[in-house]
C-alpha positions in Angstrom: 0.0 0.0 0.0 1.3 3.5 -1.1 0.5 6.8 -0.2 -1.0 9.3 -2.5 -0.6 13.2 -2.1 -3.5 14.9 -4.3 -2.1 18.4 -4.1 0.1 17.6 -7.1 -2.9 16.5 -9.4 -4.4 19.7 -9.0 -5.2 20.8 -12.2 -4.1 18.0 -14.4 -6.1 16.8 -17.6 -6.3 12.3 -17.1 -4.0 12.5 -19.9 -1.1 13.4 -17.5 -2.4 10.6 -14.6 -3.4 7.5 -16.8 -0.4 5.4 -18.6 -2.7 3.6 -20.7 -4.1 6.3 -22.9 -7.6 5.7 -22.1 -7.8 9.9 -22.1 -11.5 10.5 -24.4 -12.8 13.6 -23.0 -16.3 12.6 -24.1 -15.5 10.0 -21.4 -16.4 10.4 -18.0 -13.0 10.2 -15.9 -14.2 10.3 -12.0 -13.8 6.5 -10.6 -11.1 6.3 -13.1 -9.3 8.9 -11.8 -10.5 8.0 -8.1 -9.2 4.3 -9.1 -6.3 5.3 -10.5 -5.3 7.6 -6.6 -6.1 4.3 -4.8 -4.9 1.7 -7.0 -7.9 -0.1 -7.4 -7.8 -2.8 -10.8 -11.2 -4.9 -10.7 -14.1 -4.9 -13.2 -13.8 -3.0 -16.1 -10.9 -0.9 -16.2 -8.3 1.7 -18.4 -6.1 -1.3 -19.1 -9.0 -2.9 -20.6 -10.8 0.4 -22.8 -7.0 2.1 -23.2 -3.8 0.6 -24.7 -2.7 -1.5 -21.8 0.8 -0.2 -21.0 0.3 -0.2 -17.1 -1.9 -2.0 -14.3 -5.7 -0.6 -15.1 -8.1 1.2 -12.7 -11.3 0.5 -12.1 -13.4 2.9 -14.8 -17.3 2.5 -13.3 -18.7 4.2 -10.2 -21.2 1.7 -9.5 -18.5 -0.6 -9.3 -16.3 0.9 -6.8 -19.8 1.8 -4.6 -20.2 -2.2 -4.2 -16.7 -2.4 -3.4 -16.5 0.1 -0.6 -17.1 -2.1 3.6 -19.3 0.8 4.7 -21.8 2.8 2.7 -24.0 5.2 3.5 -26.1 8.9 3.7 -23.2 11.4 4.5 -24.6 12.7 7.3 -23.7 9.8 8.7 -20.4 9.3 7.7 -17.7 8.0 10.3 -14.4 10.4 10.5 -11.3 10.1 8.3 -11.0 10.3 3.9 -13.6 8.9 2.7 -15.5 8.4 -0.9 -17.8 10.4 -1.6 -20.7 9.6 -3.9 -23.2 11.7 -5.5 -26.7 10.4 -7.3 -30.5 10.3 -6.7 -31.0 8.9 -3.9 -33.5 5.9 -5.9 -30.4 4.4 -7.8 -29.1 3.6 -4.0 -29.4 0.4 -2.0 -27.5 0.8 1.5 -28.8 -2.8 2.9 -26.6 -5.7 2.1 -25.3 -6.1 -0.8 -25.3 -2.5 -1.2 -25.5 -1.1 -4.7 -25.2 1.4 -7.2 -27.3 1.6 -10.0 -25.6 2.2 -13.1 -27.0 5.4 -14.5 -24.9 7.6 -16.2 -26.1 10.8 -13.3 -23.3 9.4 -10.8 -19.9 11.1 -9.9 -17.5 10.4 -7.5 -14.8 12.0 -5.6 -12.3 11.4 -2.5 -13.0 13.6 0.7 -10.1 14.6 2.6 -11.6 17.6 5.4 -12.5 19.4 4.2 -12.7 19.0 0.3 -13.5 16.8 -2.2 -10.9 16.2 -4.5 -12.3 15.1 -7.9 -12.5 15.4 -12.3 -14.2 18.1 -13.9 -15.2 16.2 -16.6 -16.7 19.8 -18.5 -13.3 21.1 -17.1 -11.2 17.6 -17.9 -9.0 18.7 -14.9 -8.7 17.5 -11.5 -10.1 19.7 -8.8 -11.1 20.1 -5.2 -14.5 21.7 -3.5 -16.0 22.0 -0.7 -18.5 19.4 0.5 -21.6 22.4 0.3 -20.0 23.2 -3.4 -19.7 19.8 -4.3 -23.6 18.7 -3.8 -24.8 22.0 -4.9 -23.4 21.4 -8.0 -23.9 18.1 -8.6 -28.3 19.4 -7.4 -27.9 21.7 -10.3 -26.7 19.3 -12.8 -28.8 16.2 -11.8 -32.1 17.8 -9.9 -33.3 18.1 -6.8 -33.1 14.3 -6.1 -28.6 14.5 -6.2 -28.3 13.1 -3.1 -24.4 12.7 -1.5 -23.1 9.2 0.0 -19.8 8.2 1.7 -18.4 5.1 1.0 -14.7 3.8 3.1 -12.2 2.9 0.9 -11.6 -0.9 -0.5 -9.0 -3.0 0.9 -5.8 -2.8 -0.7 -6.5 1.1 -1.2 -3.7 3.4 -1.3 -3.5 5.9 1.8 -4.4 9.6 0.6 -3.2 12.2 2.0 -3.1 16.0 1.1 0.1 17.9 0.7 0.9 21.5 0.8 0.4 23.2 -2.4 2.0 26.8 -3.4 
């Protein structure tokens, strides 16, 4: 297990984070950039859609939801970096097996107090917000339903940390 400093990402097009090429920006590039922070390879990953020069990360949100111990509403969210999931709350199922449906109105980012570090994919850059930023934007893009989750990282995860930036 590595750790990961996210300050240095700021900013960054996929292009500059993913080895195997899989860089479309009419591609949504959240869990793969998430994926790619916590080295995270199951389902369908970069390795598999991209030219395969490196391990892959994981491309689908719904897939690293079902992945994650501990799910659920961010109010109730335990302490420490965390996931951070944003959807209607209908395409959510926090009893066991928890799920994600896979709708294409899903985003995910990494919280680390007290931002959320994740890609702009209208921006294609990685950036951080604040939590209140975060879900108002994502209310604005996908209605009144957006509702935000928390979900603990997968085994094997890399740490994340946040470093200080100039």
């Amino acid at each position: 297990m590595a750790t990961v400093n996210l300050a240095p990402f700021e900013g960054l097009n996929i292009d500059r984070i993913c080895g195997n090429e899989f860089t479309d920006p009419a591609q949504n590039h959240c869990a793969h950039l998430v994926c790619h922070w916590l080295n995270l390879s199951f389902g369908y990953t970069c390795r598999s859609a991209g030219r395969a020069n490196t391990d892959g990360a994981n491309l689908r949100v719904h897939e690293l939801f079902a992945r994650c111990p501990l799910v659920g509403r961010w109010a109730d969210k335990p302490d420490g970096n965390l996931l951070a999931f944003v959807t209607a709350a209908a395409n959510v199922e926090l009893k066991a097996p928890h799920r994600m449906v896979n709708v294409p109105n899903k985003h995910v980012g990494i919280f680390v107090a007290p931002h959320i570090w994740n890609y702009d994919n209208t921006g294609d850059k990685v950036w951080k917000e604040t939590v209140p930023v975060f879900e108002q934007r994502f209310r604005t893009k996908y209605g009144s339903t957006a509702t935000l989750f928390f979900g603990t990282f997968p085994p094997g995860a890399n740490t994340v940390i946040v470093g200080i930036t100039s």
